[in-house]
C-alpha positions as CSV (number, residue, x, y, z in Angstrom):
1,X,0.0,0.0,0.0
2,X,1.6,3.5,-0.9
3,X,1.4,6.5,0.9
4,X,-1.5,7.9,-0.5
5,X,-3.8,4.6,-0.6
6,X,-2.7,4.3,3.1
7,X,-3.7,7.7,3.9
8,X,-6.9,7.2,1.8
9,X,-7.8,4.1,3.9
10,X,-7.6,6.6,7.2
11,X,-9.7,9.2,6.0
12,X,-12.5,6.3,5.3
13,X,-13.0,5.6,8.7
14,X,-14.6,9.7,9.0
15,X,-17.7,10.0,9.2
16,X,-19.9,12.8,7.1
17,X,-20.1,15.6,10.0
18,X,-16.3,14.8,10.6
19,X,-15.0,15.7,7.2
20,X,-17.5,18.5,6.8
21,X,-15.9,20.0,10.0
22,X,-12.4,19.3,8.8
23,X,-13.0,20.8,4.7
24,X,-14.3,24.2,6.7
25,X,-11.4,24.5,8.9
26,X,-8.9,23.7,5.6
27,X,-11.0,27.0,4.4
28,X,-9.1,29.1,7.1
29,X,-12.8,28.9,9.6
30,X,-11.9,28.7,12.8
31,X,-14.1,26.8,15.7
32,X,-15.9,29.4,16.5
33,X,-16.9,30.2,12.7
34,X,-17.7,26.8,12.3
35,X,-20.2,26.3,14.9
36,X,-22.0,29.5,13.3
37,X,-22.3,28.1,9.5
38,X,-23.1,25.0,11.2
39,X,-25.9,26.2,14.0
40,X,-23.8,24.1,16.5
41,X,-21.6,24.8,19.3
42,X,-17.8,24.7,19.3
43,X,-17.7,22.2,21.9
44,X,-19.4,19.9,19.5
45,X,-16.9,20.8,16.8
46,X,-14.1,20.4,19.4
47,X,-15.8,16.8,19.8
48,X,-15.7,15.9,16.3
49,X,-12.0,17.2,15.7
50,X,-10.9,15.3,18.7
51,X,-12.6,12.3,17.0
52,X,-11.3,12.7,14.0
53,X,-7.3,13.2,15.2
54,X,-7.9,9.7,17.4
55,X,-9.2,7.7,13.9
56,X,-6.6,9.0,12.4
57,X,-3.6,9.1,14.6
58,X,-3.0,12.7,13.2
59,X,-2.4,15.2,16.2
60,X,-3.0,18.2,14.8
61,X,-6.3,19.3,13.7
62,X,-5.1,21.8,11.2
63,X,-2.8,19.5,9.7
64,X,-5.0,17.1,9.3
65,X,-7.3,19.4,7.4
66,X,-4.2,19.5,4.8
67,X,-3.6,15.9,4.4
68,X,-7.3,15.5,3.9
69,X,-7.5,18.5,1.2
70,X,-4.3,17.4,-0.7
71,X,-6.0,13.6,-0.6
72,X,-9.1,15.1,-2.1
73,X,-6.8,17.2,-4.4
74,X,-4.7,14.3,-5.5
75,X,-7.8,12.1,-6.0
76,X,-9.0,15.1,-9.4
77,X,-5.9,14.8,-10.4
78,X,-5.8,18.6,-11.9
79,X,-5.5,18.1,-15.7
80,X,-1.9,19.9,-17.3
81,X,-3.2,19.1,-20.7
82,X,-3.5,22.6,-23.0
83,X,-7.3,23.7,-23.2
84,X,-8.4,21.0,-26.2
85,X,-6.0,18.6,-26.1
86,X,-6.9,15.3,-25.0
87,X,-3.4,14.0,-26.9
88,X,-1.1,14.7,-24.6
89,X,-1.0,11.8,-22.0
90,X,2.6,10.4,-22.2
91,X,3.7,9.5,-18.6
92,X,6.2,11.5,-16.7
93,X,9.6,10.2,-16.8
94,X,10.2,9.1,-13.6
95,X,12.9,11.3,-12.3
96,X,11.2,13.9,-13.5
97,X,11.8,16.6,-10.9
98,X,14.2,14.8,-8.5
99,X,17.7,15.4,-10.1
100,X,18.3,17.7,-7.5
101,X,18.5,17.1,-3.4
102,X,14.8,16.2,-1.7
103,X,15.2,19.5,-0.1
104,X,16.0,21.5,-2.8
105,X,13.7,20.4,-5.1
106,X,10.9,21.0,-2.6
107,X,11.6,24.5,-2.3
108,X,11.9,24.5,-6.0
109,X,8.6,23.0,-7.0
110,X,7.3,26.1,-4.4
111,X,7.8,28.6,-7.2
112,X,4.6,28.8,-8.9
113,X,3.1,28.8,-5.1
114,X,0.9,32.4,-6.6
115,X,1.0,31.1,-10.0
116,X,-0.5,27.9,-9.0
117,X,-2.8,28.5,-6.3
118,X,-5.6,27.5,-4.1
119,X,-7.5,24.3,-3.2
120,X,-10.0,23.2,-6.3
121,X,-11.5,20.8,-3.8
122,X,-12.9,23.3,-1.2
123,X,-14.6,25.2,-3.6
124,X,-17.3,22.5,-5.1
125,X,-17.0,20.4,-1.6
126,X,-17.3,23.2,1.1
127,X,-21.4,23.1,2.4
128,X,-23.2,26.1,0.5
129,X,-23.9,27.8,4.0
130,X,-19.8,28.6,3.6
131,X,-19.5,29.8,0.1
132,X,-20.6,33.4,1.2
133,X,-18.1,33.4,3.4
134,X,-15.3,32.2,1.1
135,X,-17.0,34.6,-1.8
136,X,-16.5,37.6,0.1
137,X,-13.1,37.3,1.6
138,X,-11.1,36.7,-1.7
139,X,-12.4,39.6,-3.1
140,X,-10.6,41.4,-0.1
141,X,-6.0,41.5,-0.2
142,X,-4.9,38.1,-0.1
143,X,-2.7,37.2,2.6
144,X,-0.1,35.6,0.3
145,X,0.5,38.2,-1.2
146,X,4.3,39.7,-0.4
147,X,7.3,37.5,0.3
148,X,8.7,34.6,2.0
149,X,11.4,33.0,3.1
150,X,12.2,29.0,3.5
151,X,12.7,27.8,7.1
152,X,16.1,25.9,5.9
153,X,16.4,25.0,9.3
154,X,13.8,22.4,9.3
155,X,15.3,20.6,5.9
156,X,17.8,18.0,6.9
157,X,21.6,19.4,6.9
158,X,22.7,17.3,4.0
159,X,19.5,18.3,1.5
160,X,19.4,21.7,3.2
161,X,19.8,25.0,0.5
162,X,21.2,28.2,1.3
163,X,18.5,30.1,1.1
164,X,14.5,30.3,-0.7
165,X,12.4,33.1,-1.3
166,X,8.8,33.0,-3.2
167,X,7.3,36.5,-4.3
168,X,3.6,36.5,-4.7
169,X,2.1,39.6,-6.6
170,X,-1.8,39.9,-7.7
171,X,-2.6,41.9,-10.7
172,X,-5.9,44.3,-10.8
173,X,-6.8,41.9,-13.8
174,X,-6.9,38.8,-10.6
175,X,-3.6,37.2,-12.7
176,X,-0.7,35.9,-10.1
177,X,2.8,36.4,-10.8
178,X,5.0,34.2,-9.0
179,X,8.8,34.7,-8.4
180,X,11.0,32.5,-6.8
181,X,14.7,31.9,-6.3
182,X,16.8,29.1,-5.0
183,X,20.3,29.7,-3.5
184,X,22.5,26.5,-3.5
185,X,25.0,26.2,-0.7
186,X,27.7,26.8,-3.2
187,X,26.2,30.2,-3.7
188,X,24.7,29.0,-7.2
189,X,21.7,30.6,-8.0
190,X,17.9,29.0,-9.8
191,X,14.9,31.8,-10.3
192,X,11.7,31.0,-11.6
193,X,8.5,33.2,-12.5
194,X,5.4,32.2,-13.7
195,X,2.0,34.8,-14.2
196,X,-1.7,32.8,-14.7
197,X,-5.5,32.8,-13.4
198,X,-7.0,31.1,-10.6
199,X,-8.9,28.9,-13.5
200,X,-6.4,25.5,-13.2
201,X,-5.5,26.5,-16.7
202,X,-1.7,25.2,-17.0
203,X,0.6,28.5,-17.8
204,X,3.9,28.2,-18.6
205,X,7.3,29.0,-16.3
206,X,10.2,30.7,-17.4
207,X,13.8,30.8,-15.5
208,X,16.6,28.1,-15.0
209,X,14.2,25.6,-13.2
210,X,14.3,23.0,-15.9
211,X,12.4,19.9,-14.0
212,X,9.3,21.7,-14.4
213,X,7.5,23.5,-17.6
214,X,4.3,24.4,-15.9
215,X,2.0,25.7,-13.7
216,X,-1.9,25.6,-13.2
217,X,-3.6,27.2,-9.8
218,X,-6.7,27.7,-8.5
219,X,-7.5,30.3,-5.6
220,X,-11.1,29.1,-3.1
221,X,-10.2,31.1,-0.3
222,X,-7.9,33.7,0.3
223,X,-5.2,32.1,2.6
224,X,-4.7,29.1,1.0
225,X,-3.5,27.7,-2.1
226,X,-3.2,24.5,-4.4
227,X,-0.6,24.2,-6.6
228,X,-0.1,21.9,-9.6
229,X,3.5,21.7,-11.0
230,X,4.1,19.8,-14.4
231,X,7.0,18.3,-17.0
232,X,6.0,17.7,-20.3
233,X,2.5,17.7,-20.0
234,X,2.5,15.2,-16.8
235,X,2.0,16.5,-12.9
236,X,4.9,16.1,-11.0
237,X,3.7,17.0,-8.0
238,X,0.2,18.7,-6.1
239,X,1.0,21.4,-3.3
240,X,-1.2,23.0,-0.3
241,X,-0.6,26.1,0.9
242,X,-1.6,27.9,4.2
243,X,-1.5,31.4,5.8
244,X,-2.0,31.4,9.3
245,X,-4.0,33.4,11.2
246,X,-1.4,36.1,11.4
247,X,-0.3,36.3,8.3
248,X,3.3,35.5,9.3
249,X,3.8,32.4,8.8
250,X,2.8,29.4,5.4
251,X,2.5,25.9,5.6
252,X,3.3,23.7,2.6
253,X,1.6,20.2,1.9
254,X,3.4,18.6,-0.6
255,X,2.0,15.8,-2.8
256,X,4.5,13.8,-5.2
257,X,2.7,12.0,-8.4
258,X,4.0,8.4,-9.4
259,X,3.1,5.2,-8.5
260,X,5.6,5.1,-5.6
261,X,4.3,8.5,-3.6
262,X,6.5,9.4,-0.8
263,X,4.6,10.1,2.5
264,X,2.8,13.6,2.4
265,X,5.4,16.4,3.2
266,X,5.5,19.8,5.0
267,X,7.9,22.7,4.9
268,X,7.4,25.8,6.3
269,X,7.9,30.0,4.9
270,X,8.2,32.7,7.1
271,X,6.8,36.5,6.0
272,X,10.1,38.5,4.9
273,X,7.9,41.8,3.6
């Protein structure tokens, strides 16, 4: 059983009011804002979070909201196939993506984090009490926009890179531009930029990052993001992001495509602007 089967097999044991609880707090709700779209109380949501973290063995709530969004994510498997073409379905080479260190590469595959935002899942599976909700706040600053900065700290010493920064900018047209550059330990330097719509159309990335071509986004809620990274017209690889509360601080899910999925991965940015 591979990662993702295994992880699928843990999610089954939820029950409905469990995962409706869970796909509103992966929209950035918090308790409190679920027991309102829900008429409930937040001890009863407390309940069923608890319940849910135990059937799982997953501690933290919020984390578990991830895994559970990049499962449904994986599961659509977001199409990188130009608008038309139904041709193009040659299988990604399987290194596709991983000459580089583990560590690198995930900081790397970050890089169209604004070009390729923002969980496609949530916005046909969150209950229609919460769309409002979600409606209203993107149309208000996103809290990705700005930059961030790679906790290399958390990367193991021997994968670790010198340094990573993403730039998320928002055009008034709603188009993303994404910058990112990768500083080696060597002082070597990769940069990446992509620009697309929040409508999962793949766009194309330009810069020195050559184990991935493209980029496709969507953008449900404000503070977080799902990103689909491709080679050649294959995924390499599904990505959640989240802003916390303060807008300091971005989680990163990380999903690998292939038969042989690693376990679900998370890094971590820091605000820097």
């Amino acid at each position: 059983m591979n990662a993702m089967d295994h992880q699928r097999s843990a999610f089954s044991g939820l029950n409905p009011r469990e995962l409706e609880v869970l796909q509103l707090l992966a929209a950035g709700h918090t308790t409190k804002t679920i027991a309102t779209v829900l008429g409930s109380t937040e001890t009863a949501i407390n309940e069923r979070l608890r319940a849910a973290r135990r059937k799982t063995g997953i501690g933290s709530s919020r984390e578990l909201a991830r895994l559970l969004e990049a499962q449904k994510i994986w599961d659509r498997k977001i199409d990188l196939s130009p608008p038309g073409d139904a041709t193009n379905t040659q299988p990604q080479p399987a290194q596709a993506g991983r000459t580089w260190s583990k560590g690198t590469i995930l900081m790397a595959l970050a890089l169209p984090v604004t070009a390729i935002a923002l969980v496609m899942a949530m916005a046909t599976a969150s209950p229609p009490a919460a769309a409002p909700v979600a409606a209203q706040s993107i149309t208000r600053a996103s809290p990705l926009v700005g930059s961030w900065a790679l906790d290399v700290s958390r990367i193991p010493a021997e994968e670790r890179p010198g340094r990573v920064t993403i730039t998320f900018r928002k055009a008034p047209d709603g188009k993303w531009t994404t910058l990112v550059e990768i500083v080696a330990p060597d002082g070597s330097t990769r940069h990446a930029e992509s620009t697309a719509a929040t409508d999962g159309a793949p766009v194309p990335i330009s810069g020195t990052m050559d184990f991935i071509d493209t980029v496709a986004l969507r953008q449900p809620a404000p503070g977080t993001l799902v990103m689909t990274l491709g080679k050649n017209g294959s995924p390499v690889s599904t990505r959640v992001y989240t802003v916390a509360k303060d807008r300091k601080s971005m989680t990163e899910t990380i999903v690998w495509a292939g038969g042989d999925l690693p376990n679900l991965e998370t890094t971590y940015f820091t605000r820097i602007d």
